[in-house]
Backbone bond lengths (Angstrom), bond angles and torsions (degrees), N, CA, C in turn:
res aa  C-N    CA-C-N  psi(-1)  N-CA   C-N-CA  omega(-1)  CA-C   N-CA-C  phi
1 X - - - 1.456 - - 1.524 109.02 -
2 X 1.575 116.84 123.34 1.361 123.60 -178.83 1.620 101.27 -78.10
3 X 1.611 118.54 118.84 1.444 122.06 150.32 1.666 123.95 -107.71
4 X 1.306 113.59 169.13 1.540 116.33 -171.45 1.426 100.35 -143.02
5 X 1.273 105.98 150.75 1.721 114.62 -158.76 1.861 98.55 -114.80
6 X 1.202 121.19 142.60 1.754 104.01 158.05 1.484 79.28 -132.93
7 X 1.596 107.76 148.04 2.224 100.27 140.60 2.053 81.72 -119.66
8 X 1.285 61.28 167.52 2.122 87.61 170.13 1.288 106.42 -133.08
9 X 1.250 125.51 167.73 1.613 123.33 166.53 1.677 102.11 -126.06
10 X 0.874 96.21 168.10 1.613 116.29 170.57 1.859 113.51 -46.51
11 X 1.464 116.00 -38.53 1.185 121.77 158.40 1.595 128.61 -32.96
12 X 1.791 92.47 -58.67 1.289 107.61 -174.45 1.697 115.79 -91.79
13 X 1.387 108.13 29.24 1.408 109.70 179.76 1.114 116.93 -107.13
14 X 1.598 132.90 119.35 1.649 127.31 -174.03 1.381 99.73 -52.93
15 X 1.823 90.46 142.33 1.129 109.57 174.62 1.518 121.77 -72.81
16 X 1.534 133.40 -4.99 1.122 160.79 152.35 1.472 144.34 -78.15
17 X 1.118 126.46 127.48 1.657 112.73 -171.15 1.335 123.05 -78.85
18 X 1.825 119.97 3.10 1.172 115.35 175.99 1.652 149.81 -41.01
19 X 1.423 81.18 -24.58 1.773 94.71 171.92 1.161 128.32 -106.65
20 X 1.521 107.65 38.39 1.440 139.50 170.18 1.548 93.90 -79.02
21 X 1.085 105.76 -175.17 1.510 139.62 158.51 1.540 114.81 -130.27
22 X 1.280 104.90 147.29 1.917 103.31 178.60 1.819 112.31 -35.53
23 X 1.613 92.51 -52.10 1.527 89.43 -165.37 1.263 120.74 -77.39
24 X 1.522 115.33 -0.41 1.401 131.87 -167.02 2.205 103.15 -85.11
25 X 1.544 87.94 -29.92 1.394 109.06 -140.72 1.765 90.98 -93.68
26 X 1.851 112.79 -12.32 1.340 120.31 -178.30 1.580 99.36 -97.27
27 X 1.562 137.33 -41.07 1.122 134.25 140.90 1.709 127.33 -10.22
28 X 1.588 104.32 -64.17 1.435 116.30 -165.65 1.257 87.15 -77.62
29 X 1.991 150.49 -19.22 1.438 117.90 175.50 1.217 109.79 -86.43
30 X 1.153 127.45 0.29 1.405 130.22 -171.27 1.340 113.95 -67.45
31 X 1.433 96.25 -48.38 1.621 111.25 -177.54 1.792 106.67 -71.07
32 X 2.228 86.80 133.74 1.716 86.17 -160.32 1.577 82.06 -105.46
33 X 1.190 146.97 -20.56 1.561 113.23 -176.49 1.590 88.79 -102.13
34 X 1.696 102.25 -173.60 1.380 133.62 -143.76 1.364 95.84 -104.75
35 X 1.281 113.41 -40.84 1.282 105.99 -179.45 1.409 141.96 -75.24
36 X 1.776 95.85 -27.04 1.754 120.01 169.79 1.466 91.04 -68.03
37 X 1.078 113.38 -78.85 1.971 104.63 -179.83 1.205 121.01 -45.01
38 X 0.979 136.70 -12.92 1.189 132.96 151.30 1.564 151.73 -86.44
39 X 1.828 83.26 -13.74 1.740 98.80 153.08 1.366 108.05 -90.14
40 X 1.786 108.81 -43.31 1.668 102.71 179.43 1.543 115.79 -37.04
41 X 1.430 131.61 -62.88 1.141 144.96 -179.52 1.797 123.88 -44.44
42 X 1.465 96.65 -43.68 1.678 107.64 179.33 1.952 86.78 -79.73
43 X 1.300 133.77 -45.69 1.366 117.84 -171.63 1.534 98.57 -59.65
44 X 1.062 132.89 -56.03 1.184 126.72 -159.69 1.337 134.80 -60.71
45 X 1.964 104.63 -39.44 1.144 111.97 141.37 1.475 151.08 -57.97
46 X 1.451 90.10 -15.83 1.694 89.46 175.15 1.403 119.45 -90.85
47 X 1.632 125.12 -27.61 1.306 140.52 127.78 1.626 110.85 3.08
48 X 1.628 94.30 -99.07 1.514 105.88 170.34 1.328 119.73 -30.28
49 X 1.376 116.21 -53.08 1.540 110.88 -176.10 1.828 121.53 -58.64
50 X 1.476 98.55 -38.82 1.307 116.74 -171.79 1.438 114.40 -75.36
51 X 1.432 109.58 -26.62 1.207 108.58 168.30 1.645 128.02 -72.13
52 X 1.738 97.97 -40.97 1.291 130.98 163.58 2.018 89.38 -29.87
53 X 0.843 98.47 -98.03 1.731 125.63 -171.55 1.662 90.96 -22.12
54 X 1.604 108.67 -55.65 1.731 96.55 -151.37 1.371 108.10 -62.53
55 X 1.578 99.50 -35.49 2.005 105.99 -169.20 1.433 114.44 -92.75
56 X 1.348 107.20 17.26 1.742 105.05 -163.98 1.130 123.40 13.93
57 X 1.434 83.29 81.62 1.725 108.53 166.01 1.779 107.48 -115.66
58 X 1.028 133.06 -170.76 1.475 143.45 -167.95 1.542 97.85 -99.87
59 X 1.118 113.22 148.20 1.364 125.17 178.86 1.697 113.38 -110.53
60 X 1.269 102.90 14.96 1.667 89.15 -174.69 1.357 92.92 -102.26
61 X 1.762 113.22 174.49 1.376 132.00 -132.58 1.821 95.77 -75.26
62 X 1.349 121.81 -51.50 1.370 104.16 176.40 1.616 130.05 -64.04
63 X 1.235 103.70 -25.17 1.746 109.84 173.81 1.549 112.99 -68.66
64 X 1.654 105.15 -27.77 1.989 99.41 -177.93 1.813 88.04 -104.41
65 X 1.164 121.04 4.83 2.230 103.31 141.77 1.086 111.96 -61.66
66 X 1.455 139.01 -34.66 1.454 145.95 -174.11 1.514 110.23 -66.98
67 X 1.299 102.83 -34.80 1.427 104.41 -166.14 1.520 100.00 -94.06
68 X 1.614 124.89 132.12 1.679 104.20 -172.95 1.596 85.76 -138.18
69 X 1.119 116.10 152.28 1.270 133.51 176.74 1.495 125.90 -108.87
70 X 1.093 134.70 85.50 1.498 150.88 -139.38 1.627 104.77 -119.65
71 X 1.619 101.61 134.65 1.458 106.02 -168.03 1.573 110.03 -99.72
72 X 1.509 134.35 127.83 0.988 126.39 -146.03 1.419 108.87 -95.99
73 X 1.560 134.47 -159.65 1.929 120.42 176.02 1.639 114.51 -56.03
74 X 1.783 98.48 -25.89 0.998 107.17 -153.91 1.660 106.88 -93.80
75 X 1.332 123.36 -9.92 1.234 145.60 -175.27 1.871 119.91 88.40
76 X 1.132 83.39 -3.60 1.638 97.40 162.88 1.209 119.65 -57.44
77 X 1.519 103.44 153.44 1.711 97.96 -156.99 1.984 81.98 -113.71
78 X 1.945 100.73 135.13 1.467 119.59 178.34 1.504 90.95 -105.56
79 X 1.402 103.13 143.29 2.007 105.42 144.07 1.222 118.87 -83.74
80 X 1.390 133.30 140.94 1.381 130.84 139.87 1.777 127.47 -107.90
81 X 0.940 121.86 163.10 1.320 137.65 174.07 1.605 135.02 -106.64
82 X 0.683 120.20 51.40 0.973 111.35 167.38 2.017 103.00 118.28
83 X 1.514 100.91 16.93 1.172 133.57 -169.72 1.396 124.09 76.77
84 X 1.579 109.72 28.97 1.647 134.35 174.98 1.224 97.42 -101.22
85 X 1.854 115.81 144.74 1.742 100.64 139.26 0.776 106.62 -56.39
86 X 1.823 114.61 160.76 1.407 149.74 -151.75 1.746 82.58 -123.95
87 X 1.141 116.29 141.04 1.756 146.23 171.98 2.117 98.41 -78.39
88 X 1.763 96.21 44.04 1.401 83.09 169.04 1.859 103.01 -162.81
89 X 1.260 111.25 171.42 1.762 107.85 -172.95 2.105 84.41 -118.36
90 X 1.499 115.10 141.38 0.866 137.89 163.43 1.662 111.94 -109.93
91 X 1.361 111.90 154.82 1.406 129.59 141.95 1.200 128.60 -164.93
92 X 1.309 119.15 132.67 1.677 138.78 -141.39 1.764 112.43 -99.54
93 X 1.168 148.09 106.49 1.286 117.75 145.88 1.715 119.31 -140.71
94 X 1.072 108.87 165.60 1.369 122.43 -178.17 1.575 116.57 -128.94
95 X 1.399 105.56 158.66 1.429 112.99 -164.50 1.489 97.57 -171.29
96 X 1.358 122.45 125.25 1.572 136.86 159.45 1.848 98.65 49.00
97 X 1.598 96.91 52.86 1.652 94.38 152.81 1.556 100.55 84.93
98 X 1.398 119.15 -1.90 1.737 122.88 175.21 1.208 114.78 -123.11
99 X 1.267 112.89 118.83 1.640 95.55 160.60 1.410 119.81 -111.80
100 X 1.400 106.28 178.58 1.967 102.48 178.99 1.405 102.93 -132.76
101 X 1.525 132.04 158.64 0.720 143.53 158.80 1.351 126.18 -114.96
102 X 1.581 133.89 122.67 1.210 119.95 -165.35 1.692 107.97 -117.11
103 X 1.651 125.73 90.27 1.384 107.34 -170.75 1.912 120.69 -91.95
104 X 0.844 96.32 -174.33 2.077 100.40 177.01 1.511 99.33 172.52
105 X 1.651 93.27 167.21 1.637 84.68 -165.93 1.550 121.65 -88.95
106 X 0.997 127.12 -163.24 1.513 133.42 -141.25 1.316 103.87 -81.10
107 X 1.402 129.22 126.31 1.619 134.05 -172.19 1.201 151.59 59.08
108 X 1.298 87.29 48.27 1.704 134.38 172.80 1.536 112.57 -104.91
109 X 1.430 107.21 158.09 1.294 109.59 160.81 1.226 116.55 -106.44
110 X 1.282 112.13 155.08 2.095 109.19 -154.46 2.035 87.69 -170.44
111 X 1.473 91.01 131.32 0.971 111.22 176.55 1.482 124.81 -160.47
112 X 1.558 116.06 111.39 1.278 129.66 -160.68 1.778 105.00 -101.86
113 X 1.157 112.87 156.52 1.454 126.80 139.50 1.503 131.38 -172.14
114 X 1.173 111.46 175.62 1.648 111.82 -155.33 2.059 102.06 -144.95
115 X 1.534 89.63 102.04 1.669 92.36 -171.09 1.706 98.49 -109.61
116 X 1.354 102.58 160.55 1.340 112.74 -177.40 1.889 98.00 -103.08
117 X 1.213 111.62 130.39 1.863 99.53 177.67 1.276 120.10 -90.36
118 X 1.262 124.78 133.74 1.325 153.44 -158.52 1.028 140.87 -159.30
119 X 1.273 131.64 142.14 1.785 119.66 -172.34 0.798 121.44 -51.47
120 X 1.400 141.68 141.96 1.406 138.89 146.52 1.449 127.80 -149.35
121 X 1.665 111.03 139.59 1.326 101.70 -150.94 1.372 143.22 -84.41
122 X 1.094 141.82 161.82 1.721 121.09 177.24 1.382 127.41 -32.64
123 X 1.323 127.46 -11.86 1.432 128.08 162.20 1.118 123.84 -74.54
124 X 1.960 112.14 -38.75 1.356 101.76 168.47 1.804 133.58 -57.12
125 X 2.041 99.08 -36.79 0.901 92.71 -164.83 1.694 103.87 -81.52
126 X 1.301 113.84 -9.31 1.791 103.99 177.00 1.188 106.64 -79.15
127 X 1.765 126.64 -7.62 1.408 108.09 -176.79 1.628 113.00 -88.34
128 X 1.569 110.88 -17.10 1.813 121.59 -166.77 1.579 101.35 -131.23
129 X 1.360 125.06 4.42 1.319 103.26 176.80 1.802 112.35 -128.94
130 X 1.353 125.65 121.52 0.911 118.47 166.03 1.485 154.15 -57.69
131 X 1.401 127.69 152.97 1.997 118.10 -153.57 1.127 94.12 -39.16
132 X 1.077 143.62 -49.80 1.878 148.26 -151.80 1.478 100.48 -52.15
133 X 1.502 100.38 -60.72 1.274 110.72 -154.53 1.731 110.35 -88.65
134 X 1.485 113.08 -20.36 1.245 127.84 175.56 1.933 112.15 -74.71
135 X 1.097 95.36 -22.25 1.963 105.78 -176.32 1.821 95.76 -85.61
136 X 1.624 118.71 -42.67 1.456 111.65 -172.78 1.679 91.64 -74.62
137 X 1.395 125.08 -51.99 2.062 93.36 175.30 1.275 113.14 -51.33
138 X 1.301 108.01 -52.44 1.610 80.28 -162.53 2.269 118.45 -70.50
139 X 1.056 108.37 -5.55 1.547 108.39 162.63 1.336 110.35 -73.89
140 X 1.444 130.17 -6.15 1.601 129.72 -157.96 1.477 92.38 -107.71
141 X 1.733 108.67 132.13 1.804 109.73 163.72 1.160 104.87 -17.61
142 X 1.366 110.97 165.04 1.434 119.13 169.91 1.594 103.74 -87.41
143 X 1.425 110.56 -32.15 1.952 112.01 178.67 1.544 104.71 -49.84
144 X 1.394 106.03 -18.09 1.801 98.54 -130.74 2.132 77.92 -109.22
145 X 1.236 112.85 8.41 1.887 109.49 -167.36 1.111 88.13 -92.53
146 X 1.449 156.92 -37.53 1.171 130.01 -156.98 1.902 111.32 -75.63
147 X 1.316 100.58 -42.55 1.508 108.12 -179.87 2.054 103.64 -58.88
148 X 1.340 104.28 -52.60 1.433 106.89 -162.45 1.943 109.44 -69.63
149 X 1.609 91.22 -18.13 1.306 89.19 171.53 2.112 123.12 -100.95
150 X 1.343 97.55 -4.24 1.244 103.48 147.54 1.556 133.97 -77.30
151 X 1.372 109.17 -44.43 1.219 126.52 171.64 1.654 111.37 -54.63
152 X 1.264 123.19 -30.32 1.224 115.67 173.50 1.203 129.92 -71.07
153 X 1.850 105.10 -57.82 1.596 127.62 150.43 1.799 109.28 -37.06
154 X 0.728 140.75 -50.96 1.670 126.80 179.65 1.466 108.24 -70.20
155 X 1.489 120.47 -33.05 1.459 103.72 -178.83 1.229 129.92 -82.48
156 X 1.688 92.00 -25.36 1.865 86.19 143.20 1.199 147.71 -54.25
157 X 1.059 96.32 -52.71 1.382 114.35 177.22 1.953 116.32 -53.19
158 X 1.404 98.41 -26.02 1.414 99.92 -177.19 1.639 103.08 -82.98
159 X 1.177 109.32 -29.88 1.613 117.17 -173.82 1.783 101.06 -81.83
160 X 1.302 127.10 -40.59 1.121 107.77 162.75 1.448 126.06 -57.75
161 X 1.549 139.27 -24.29 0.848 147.12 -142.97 1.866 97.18 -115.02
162 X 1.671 121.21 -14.81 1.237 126.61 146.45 0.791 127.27 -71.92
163 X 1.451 130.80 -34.83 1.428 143.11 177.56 1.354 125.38 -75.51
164 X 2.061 99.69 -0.94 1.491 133.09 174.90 1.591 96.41 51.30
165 X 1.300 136.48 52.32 1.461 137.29 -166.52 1.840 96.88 -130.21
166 X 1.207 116.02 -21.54 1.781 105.53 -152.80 1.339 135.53 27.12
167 X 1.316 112.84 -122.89 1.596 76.89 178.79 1.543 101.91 -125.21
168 X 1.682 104.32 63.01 1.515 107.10 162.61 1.916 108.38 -79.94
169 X 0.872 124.94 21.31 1.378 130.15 -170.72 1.163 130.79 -143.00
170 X 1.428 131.16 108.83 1.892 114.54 -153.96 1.379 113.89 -66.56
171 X 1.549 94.82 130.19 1.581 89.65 -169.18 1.848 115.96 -71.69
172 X 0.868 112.45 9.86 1.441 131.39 169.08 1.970 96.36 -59.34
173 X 1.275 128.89 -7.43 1.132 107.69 -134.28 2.072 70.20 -125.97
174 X 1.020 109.92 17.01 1.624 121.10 -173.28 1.390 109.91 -137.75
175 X 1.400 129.60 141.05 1.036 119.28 -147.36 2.019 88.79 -141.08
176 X 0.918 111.14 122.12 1.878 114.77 -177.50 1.688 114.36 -85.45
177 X 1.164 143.91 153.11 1.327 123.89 -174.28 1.788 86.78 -179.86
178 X 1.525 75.89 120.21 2.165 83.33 172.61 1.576 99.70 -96.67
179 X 1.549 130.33 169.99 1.436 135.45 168.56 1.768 97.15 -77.03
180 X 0.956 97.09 141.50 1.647 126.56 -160.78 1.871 92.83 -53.47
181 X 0.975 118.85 -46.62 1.756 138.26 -171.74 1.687 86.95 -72.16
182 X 1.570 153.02 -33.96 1.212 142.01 -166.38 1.621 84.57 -89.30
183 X 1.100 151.66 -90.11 1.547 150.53 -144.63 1.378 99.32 0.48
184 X 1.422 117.40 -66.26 1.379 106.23 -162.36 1.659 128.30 -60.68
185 X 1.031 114.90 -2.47 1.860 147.15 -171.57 1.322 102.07 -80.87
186 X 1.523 118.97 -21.97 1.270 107.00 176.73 1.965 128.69 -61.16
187 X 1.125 103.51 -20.49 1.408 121.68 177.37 1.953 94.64 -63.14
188 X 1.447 89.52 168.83 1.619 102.50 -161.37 0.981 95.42 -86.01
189 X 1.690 113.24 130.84 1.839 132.06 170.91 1.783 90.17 -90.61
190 X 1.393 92.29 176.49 1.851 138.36 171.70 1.471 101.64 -73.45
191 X 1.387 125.70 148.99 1.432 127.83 162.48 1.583 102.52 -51.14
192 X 1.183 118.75 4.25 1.627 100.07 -179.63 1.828 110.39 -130.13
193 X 1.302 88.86 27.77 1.461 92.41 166.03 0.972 124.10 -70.87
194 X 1.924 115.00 147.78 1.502 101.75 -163.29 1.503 111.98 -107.16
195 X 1.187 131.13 165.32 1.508 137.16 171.44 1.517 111.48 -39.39
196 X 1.392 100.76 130.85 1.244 101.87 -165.88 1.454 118.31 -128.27
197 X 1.947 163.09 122.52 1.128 140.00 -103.27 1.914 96.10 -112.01
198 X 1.158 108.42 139.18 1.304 135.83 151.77 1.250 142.28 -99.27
199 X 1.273 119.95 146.15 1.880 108.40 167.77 1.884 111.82 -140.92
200 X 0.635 86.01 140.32 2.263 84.42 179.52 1.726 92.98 -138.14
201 X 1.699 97.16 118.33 1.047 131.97 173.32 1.882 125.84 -94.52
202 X 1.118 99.80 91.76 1.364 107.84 174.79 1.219 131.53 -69.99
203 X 1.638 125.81 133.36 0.905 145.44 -158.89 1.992 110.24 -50.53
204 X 1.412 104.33 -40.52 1.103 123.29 148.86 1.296 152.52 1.40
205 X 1.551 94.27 -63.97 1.526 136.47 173.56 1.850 99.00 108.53
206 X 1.499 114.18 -12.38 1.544 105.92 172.28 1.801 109.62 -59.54
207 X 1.440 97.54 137.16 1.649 102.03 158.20 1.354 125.13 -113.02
208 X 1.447 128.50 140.89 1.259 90.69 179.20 1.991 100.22 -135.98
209 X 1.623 113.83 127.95 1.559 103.38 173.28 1.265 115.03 -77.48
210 X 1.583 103.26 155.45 1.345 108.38 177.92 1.682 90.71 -144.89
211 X 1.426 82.78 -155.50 2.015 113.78 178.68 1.148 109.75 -143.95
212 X 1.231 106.26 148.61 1.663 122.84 166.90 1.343 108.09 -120.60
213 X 1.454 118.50 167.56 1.291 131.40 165.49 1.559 119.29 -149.81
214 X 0.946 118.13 124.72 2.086 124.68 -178.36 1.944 102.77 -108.40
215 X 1.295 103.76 116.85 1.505 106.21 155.66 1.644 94.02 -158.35
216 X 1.843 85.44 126.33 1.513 106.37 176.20 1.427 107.22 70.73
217 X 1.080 123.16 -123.56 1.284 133.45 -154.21 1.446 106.90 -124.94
218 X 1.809 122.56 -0.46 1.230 102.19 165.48 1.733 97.07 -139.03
219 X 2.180 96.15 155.81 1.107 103.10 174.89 1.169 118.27 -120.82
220 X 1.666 114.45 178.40 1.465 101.47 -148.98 1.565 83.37 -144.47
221 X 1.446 106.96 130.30 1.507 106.19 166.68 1.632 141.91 -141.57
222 X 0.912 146.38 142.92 1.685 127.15 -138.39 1.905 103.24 -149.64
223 X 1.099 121.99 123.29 1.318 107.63 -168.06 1.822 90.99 -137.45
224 X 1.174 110.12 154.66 1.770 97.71 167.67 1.725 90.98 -171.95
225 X 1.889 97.85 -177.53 1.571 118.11 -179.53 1.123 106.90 -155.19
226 X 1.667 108.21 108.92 1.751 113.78 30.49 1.160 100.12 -105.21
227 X 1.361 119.69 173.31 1.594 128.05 -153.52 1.773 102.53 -60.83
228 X 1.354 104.38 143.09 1.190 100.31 -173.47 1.820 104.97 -122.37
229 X 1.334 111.77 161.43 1.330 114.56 -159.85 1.299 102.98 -95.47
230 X 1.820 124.87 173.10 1.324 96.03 -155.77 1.302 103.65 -97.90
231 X 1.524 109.84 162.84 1.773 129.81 -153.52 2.156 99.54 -54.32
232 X 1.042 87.58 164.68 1.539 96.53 -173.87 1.328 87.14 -133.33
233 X 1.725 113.27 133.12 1.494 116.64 -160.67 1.285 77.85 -105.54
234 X 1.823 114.80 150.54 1.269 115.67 162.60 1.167 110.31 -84.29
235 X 1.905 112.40 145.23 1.675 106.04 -167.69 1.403 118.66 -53.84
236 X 1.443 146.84 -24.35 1.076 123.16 177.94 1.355 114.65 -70.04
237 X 1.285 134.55 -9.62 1.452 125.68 -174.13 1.882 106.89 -96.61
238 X 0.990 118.28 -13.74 1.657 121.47 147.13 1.267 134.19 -76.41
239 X 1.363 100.76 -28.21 1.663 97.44 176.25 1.768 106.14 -75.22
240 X 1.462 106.66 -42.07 1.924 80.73 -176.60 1.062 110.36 -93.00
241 X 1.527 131.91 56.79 1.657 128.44 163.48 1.311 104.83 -82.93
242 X 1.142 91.53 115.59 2.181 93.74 163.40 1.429 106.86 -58.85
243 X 1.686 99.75 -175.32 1.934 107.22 176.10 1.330 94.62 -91.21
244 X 1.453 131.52 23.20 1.336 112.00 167.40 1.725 123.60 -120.41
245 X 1.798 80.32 5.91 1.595 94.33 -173.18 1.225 115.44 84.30
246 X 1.051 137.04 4.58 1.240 133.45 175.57 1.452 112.44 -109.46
247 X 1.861 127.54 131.42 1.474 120.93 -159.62 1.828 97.50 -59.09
248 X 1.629 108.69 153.83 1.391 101.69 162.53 1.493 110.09 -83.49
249 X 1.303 112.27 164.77 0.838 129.59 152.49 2.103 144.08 -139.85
């Protein structure tokens, strides 16, 4: 399965609400702090853009009104067109002023996310990570836990977010696992490190492969069904990577 990656930053977000839609634009007053509207808005646009890109369509402000992004029973985010479903599967997230968009085509499962790495302590991981996955941190450097314990937390999170569930479901109930030959990858790559293979095993009996990626301080992870190949960033979301991996802005 072919996927495609965008992030945007806050930089690259019109300074204007024109490429809303009415109903988009009754949403964005709803929201009472600054910060939900202000991820709402960067998610939405980067959506639009990415979609923009996949169907070659125009990206200026009245052509992405056409394009509307609609949250489904499940809170999953649909495209429409022109107030049609759109012939494509989205999933949206943001984190510290970036968001990503991960698209592929229509009726698949696809599940993106984008974590910033950071400490966090043995409570978190005994409260969301299972023995499996709690025995490989603790065998891992201690330098080397913050990345491996982000890297886990996002690939859940992307697999919950295929399973269109979030996190109504303990993620205990998902299981993370790199190919035995990736372990050592956990150490810090170049902004041009490449996608690298995943799998999260549900309690279920669903599996689902994905990819990850680490540069600098943020990681990036993508899982879907049927297995999908790894994401193809659209060129503007490579060109502004700093050397720390993080988009400039």
């Amino acid at each position: 399965m072919e996927t495609h990656w965008l992030e945007q930053t806050e930089a690259d977000l019109s300074a204007h609400d024109d490429w809303l839609g009415p109903e988009e634009c009754v949403l964005l007053r709803q929201k009472r702090f600054p910060k939900r509207r202000a991820d709402w808005r960067l998610g939405r646009w980067t959506a639009k853009r990415a979609a923009a890109a996949y169907l070659n369509l125009p990206a200026d402000p009245r052509a992405l009104r056409d394009i509307e992004v609609r949250a489904a029973s499940s809170g999953a985010p649909e495209l429409f067109l022109a107030g049609r479903p759109a012939a494509v599967t989205i999933s949206i997230s943001h984190r510290a002023g970036i968001a990503a968009c991960a698209i592929a085509a229509s009726g698949v499962a696809l599940g993106c996310d984008l974590e910033l790495i950071e400490p966090r302590d043995a409570g978190f991981v005994a409260d969301y990570f299972t023995a499996e996955e709690q025995t490989w941190i603790a065998h891992t450097p201690e330098q080397d836990r913050p990345r491996l314990v982000t890297l886990i937390w996002s690939a859940k999170e992307s697999a919950l977010k295929a399973l269109r569930e979030g996190l109504r479901i303990d993620t205990r109930s998902l299981t993370v696992t790199l190919p035995d030959d990736e372990h050592p990858a956990l150490q810090q790559h170049s902004a041009l490190d490449p996608w690298r293979r995943l799998q999260v095993r549900c309690n279920g009996g669903e599996v689902f492969q994905g990819w990850w990626q680490s540069t600098g301080r943020i990681v990036r992870t993508l899982v879907g069904s049927p297995s999908p190949l790894p994401p193809i960033f659209f060129l503007d979301s490579r060109a502004s990577l700093r050397s720390d991996g993080v988009l400039a802005v």
